[in-house]
ZALUMMI-97865 format. One record per residue (C-alpha): x, y, z. Coordinates in pm, whole numbers, plus 50000, padded with zeros to 5 digits. Example, Ala and Ser with C-alpha at 12.3 -4.5 7.8 and 13.67 -1.06 7.14 Angstrom:
2
+-------+-------+-------+
:  east : north :    up :
+-------+-------+-------+
: 51230 : 49550 : 50780 :
: 51367 : 49894 : 50714 :
+-------+-------+-------+
This chain:
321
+-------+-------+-------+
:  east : north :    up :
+-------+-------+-------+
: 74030 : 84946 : 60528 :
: 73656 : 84952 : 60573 :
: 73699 : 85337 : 60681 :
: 73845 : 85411 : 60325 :
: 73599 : 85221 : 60180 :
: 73325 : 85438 : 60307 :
: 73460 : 85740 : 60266 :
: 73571 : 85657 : 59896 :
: 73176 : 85549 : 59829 :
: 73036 : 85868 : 60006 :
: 73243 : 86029 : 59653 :
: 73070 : 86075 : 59315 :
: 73109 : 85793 : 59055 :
: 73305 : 85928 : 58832 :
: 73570 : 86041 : 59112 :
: 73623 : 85693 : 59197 :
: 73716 : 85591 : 58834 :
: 73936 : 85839 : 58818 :
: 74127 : 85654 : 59137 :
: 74181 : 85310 : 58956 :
: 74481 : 85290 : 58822 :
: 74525 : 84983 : 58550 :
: 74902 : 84931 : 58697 :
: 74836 : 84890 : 59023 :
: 74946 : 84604 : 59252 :
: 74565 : 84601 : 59364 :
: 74381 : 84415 : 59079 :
: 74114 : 84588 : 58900 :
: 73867 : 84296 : 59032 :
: 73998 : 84423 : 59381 :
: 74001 : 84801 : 59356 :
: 73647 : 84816 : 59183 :
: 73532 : 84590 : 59502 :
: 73672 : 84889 : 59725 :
: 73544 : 85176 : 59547 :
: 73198 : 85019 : 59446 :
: 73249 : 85054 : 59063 :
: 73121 : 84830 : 58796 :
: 73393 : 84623 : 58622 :
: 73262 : 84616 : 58312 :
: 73205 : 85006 : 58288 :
: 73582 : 85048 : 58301 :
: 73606 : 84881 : 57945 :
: 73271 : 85101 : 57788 :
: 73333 : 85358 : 57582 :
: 73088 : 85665 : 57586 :
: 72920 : 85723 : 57288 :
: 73012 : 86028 : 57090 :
: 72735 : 86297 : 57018 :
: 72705 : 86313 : 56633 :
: 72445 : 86599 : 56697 :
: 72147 : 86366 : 56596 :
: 71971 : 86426 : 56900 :
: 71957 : 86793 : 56919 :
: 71808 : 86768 : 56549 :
: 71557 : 86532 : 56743 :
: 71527 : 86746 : 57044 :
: 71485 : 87084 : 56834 :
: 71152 : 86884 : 56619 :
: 71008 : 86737 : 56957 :
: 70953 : 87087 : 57040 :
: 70859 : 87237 : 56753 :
: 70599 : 86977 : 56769 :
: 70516 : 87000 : 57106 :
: 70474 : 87434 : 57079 :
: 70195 : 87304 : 56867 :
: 70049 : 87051 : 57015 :
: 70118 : 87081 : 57377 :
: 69869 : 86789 : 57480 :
: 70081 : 86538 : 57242 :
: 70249 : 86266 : 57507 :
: 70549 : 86096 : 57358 :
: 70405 : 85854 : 57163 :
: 70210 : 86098 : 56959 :
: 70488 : 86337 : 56946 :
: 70669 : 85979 : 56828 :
: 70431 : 85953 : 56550 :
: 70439 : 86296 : 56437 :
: 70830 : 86282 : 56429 :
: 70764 : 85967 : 56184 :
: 70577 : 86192 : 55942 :
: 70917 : 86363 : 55897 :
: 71080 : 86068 : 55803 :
: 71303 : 86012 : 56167 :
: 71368 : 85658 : 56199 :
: 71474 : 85591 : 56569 :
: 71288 : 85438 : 56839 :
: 71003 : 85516 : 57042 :
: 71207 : 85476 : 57374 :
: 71446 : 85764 : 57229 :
: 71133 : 86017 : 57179 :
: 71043 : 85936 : 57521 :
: 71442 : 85987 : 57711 :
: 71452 : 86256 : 57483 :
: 71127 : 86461 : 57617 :
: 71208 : 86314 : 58008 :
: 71554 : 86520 : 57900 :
: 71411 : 86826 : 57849 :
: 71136 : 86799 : 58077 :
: 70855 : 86816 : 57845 :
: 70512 : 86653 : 57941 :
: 70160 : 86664 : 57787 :
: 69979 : 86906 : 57917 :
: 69688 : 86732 : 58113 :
: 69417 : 86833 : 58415 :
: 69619 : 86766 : 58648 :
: 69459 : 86845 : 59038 :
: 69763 : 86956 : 59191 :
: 69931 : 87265 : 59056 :
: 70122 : 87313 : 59343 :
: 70391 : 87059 : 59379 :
: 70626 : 87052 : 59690 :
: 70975 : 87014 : 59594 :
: 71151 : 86918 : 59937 :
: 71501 : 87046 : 59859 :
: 71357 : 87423 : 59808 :
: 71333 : 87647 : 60126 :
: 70962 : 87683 : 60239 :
: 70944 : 88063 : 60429 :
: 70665 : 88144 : 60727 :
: 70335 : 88248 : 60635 :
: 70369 : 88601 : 60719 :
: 70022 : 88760 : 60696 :
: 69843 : 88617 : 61009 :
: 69664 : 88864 : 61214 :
: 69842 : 89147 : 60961 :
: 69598 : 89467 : 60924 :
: 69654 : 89537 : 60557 :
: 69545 : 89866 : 60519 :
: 69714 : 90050 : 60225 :
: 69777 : 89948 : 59869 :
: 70082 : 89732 : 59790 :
: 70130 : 89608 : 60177 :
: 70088 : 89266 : 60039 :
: 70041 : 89060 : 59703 :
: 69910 : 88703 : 59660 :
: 69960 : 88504 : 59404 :
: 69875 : 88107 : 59281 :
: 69840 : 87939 : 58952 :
: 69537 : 87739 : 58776 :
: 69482 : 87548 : 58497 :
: 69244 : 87662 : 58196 :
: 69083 : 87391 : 57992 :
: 69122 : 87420 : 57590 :
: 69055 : 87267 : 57272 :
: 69291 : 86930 : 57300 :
: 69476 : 87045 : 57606 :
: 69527 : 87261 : 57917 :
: 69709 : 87609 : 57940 :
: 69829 : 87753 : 58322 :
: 69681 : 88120 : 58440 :
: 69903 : 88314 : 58691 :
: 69796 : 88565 : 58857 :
: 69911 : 88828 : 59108 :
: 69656 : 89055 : 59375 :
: 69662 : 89302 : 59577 :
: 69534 : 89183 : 59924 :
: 69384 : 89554 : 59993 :
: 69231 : 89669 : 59688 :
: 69179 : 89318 : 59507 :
: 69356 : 89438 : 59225 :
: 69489 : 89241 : 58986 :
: 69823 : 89359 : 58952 :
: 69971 : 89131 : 58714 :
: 69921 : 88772 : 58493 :
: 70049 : 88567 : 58235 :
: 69959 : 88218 : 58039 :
: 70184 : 87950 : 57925 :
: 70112 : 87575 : 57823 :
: 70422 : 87532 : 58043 :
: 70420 : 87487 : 58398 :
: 70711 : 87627 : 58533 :
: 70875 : 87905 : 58695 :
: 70915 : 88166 : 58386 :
: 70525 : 88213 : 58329 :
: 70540 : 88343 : 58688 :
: 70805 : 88539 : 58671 :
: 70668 : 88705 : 58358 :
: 70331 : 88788 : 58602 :
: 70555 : 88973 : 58832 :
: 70691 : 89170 : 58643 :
: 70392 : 89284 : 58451 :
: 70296 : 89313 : 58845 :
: 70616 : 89562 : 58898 :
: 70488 : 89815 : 58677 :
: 70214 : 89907 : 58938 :
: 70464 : 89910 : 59246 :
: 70626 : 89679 : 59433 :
: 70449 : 89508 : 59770 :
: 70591 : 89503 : 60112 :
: 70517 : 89113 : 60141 :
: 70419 : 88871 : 59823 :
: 70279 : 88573 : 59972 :
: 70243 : 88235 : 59752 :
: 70183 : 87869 : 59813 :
: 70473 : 87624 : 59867 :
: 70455 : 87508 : 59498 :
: 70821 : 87429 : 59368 :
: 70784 : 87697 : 59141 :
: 70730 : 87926 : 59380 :
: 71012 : 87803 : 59604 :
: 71254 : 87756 : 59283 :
: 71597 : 87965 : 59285 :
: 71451 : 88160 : 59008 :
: 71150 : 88298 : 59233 :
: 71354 : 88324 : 59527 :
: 71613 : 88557 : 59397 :
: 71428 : 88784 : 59179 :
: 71152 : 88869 : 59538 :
: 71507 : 88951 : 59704 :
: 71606 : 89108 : 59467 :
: 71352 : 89384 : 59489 :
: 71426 : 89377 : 59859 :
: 71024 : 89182 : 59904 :
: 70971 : 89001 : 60211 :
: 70874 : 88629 : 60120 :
: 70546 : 88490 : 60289 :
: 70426 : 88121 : 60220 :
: 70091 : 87924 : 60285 :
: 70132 : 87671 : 60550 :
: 70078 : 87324 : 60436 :
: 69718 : 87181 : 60338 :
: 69602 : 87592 : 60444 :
: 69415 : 87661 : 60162 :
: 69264 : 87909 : 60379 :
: 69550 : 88124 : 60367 :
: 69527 : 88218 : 60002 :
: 69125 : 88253 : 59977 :
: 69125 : 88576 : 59768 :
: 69328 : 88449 : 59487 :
: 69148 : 88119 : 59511 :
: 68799 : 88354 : 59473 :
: 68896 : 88511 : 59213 :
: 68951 : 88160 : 59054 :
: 68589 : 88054 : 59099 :
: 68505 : 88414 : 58970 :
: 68679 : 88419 : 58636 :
: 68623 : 88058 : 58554 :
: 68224 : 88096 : 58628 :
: 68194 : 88419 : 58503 :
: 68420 : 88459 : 58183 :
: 68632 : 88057 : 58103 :
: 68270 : 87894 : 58124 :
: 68114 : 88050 : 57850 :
: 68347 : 87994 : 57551 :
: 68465 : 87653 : 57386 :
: 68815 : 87839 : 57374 :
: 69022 : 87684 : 57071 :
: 69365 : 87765 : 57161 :
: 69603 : 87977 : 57367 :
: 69586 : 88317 : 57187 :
: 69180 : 88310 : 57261 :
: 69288 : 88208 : 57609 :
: 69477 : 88534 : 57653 :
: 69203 : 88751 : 57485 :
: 68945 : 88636 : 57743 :
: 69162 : 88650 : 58024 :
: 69279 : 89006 : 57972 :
: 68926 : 89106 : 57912 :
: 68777 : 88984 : 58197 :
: 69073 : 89136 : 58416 :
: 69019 : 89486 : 58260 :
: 68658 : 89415 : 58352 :
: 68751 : 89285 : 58720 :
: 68952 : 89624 : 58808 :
: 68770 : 89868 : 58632 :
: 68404 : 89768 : 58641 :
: 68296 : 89470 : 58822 :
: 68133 : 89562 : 59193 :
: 68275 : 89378 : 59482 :
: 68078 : 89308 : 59759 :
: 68392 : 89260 : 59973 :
: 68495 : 89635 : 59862 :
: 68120 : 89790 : 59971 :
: 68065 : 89774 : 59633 :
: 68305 : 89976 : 59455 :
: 68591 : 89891 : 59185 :
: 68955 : 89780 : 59287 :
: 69078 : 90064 : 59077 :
: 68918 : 90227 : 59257 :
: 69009 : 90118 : 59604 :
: 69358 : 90096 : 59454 :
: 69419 : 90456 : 59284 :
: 69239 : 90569 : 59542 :
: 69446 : 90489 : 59870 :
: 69763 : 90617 : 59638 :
: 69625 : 90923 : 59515 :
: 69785 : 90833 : 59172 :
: 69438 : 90757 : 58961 :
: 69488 : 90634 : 58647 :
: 69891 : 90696 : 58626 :
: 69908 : 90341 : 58483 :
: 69620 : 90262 : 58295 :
: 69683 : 90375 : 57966 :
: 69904 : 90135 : 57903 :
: 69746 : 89840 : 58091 :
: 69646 : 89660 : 57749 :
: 69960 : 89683 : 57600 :
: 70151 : 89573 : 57913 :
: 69967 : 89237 : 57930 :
: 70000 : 89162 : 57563 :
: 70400 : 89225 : 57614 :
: 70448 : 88999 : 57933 :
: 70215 : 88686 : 57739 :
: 70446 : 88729 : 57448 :
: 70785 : 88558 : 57456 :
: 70987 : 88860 : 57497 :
: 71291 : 88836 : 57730 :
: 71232 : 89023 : 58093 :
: 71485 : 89324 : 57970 :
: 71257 : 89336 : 57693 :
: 70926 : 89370 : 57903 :
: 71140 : 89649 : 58076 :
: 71236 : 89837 : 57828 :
: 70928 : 89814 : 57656 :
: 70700 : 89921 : 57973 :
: 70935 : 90245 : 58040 :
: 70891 : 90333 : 57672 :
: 70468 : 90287 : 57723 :
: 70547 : 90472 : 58069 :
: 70683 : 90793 : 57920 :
+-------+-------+-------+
């Protein structure tokens, strides 16, 4: 008996309702003992949708597009404004539902999840000597009128490129998808190495790197070391661009992001480069100057919009030709 009663636990909950059976010569007292089910939930009825709460859901983030930095009780109050009359505790299940969060400074943009994967770090003692051997990538927070928006980014470890970036108030896995494949217009790197951040070890992440047949490299945990050029070019942008503008909102974000990239690859001397340009270094090594640039603008305007990724596609061959 105790050997069905373990293995009849070890099943989901709603399994083991389906096994009582009202008829039974076992009382329900009795059979809810064995398979460690609440009495009383045999006799509640689920609630039927009426659709109320995706009419809830759909103005929580209409609000929240706006006013990313809104927590639930603000996002509460607004949703009073428009005459909704339910509780504050319904706002707040409601935006835990869907995930949504204010947007706030938070220190650690790179949150372990333990059930993802976490791959080797790949580049120790690696010469990298040719463009596109390996990418880097890692994700910071800008500060902005009321809020925070994230920056993505993707490098080239050789040239110190930028090869692709993208800015969302969201912190999740599409905003750096949408960098690679702004990225994938350039060429595609032998090894893209990241940090173990859960969006970086997601499903999503995973599968698309495979996808293009791109071995996965990781940072090795607390190794901050291991990512250093994408974490200089943070200090670079932020102290040289982000630091001299009270930005008001996300679209000035982008502007002065994509300006001071243009100005990073095409202009800026790096020390680390003996002085010369990563375009330089870049078109250089490839012998294909310039084959992209012409459409550099364009392509960063199209991967920051909200355009689907067969969109971006499309829309890069048509720049392409």
């Amino acid at each position: 008996m105790q050997f069905f009663r373990t293995r009849a636990q070890s099943l989901d909950l709603q399994t083991r309702k389906q096994w009582i059976e009202h008829e039974s010569k076992l009382s329900l007292s009795r059979q809810c003992n064995l398979l460690d089910v609440n009495r009383s939930s045999l006799y509640c009825k689920p609630k039927l949708d009426d659709g109320k709460d995706a009419i809830i859901m759909n103005e929580i983030r209409s609000a929240y597009e706006q006013h990313p930095f809104y927590g639930y009780r603000k996002i509460h109050e607004a949703l009073i404004e428009k005459n909704f009359k339910h509780n504050i505790k319904k706002t707040q299940r409601l935006m835990s539902l869907t995930g949504l969060c204010a947007v706030a400074p938070y220190k650690k943009t790179s949150i372990p999840n333990k059930e993802h994967k976490v791959y080797k770090y790949l580049l120790q003692d690696l010469v990298i000597d040719h463009p596109n051997q390996a990418w880097k990538t890692d994700i910071t927070y800008i500060k902005i009128r009321g809020g925070w928006v994230y920056l993505v980014c993707i490098i080239d470890v050789f040239s110190r490129k930028i090869m692709g970036w993208a800015i969302s108030p969201y912190l999740d896995t599409d905003v750096c998808i949408l960098a690679f494949e702004m990225a994938c217009a350039y060429g595609k790197p032998g090894i893209l190495n990241s940090d173990q951040g859960c969006q970086f070890t997601s499903e999503m992440w995973i599968e698309r790197l495979k996808k293009e047949g791109i071995k996965i490299s990781m940072d090795g945990k607390g190794r901050w070391a291991d990512n250093i050029i994408i974490e200089r070019f943070w200090r670079s942008i932020k102290y040289e661009a982000l630091r001299f503008h009270s930005i008001e909102s996300i679209a000035e974000t982008r502007l002065i992001v994509k300006n001071y990239i243009n100005f990073y690859n095409r202009e800026r001397f790096h020390q680390s480069l003996d002085y010369r340009r990563p375009d330089e270094i870049y078109y250089g090594a490839i012998k294909t100057a310039g084959e992209f640039d012409p459409f550099l603008d364009s392509l960063a305007l199209v991967c920051n919009s909200k355009m689907s990724v067969q969109q971006i596609r499309s829309t890069g061959v048509q720049m392409a030709l």
